[in-house]
N, C-alpha and C positions, 0 to 999 in steps of 0.2 A: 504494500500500500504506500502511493505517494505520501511521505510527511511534506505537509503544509503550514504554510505560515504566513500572519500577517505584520502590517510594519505601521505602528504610529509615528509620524513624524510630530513633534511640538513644535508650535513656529506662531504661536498667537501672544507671547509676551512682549512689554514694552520696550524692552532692549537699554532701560534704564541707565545702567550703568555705563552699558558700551554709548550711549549716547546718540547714536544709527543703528537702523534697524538691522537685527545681526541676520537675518534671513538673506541679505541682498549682499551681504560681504561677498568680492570674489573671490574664489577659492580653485584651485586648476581651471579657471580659464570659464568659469560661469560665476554664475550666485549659490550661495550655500545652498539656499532652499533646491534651488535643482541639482547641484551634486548631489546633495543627499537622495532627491528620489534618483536619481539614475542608479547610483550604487542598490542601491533596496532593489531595480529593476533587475539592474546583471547578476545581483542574488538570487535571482528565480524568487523573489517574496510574493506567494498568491496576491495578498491585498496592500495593498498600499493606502494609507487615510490620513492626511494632512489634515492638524488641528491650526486653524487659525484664531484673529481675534483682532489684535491691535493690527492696522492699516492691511483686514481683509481682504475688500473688495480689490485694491493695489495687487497685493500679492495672488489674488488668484487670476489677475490675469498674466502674472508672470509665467503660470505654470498650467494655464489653462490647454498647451498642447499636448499633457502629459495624462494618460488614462489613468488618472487615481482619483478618488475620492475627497475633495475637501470639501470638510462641515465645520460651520463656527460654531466657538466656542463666547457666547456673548458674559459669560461670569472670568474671561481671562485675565481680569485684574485681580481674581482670589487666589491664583499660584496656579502653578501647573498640576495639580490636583484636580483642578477640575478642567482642564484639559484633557489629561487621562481619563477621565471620567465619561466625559464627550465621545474620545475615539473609539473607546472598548464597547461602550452605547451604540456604536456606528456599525459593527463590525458585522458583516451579513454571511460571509464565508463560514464554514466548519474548517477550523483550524486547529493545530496541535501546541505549536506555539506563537507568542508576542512579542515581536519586537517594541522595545520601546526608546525612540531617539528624540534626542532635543536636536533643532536647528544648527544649534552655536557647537555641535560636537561631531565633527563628517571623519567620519571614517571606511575604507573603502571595502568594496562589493566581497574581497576573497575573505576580510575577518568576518564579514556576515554569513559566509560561506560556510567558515569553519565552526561557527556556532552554531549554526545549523543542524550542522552534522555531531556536534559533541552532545548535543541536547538529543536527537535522534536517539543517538549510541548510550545514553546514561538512562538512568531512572532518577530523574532529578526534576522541582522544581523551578530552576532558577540557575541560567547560565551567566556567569559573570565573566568575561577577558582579563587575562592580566597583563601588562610585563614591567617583567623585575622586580615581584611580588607586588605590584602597585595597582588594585581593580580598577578597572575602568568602565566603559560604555561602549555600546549600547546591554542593554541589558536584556536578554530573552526569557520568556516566563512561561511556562508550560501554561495551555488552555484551560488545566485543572486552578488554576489558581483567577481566573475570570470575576469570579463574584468576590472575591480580596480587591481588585483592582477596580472594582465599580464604588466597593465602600471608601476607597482613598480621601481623604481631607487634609488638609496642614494642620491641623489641630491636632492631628494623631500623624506628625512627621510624613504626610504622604504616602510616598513608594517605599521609603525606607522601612516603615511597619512592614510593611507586604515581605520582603527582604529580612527582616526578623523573625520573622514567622515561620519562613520556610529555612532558616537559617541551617539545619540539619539536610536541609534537600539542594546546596549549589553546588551545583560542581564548573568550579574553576576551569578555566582555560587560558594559559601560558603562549601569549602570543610574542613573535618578535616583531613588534610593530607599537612604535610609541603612540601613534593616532590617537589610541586606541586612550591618551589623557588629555586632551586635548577640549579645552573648554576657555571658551570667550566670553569671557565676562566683563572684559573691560580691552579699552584699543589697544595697549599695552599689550595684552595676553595673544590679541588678536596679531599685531605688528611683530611679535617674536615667533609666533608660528610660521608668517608667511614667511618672513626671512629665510629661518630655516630649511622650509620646504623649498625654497629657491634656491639654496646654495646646493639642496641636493641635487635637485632638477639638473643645476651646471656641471655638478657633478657626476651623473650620469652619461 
């Protein structure tokens, strides 16, 4: 039997801190918001559901050439809580598991691949990546855990209760790929990623 999977992307927050909307950062030569769906697509991810919220209508027509699903999230000033909340809400497919990515964290189509696959291969809850014992994202969550992720709030820590709970059920995966911590929270965090990724690029 095909294992199947679907992919929340988050991408309805104000971008506060970074200051511009971290959706439209470029990142290999587009905007984050389409990298990332692209990668979720060369993953073979059944469903794709982009949560929007802050400068929607904008962004969906950045991505309106792409067959995935965006539904707003109009509570996206309460956290990404209820974002999650939104996409899991949304999901129409019978799936095994969820991916769940924020905007501000692209990481590419083969570590989704291989979570994929380690999630398949395990009887686990909750796939977490690592490297150099450092977890990182995205994170994949067995379809058995659906009704954890609809009760999610910021009052009860979000995703991370979800993540406590199955705490006995993750099974790690040891990637070589630092992506894989990569989070934009501010230009700064933003401006040291790209760099980096370009000295590789010339390095290559």
């Amino acid at each position: 039997m095909n294992f199947k999977t679907a992919g929340l992307l988050l991408a309805a927050g104000l971008s506060s801190r970074m200051g511009k909307l971290k959706a439209l950062l470029p990142w290999e030569g587009m905007p984050l918001i389409q990298y990332q769906i692209e990668q979720m697509k060369q993953a073979g991810i059944d469903e794709i559901i982009v949560v929007l919220g802050y400068k929607a209508e904008y962004l969906q027509k950045i991505i309106s050439t792409f067959e995935i699903k965006a539904v707003i999230n109009k509570n996206y000033e309460y956290g990404k809580s209820s974002s999650i909340r939104k996409g899991i809400s949304s999901l129409h497919k019978e799936v095994d598991g969820i991916f769940i990515s924020a905007v501000d964290q692209p990481v590419p189509s083969a570590i989704l691949k291989k979570m994929k696959a380690h999630l398949e291969e395990n009887e686990a809850a909750v796939v977490i990546p690592t490297y150099e014992m450092k977890r990182g994202h995205p994170i994949l969550l067995h379809a058995s855990t659906k009704n954890d992720l609809l009760l999610v709030n910021e009052e009860t820590l979000g995703l991370r209760s979800v993540i406590r709970k199955y705490q006995q059920q993750i099974a790690y995966l040891e990637v070589n790929d630092p992506s894989i911590l990569l989070n934009f929270n501010k230009q700064e965090d933003y401006d040291k990623s790209d760099r980096e990724a370009s000295n590789e690029n010339f390095r290559d």
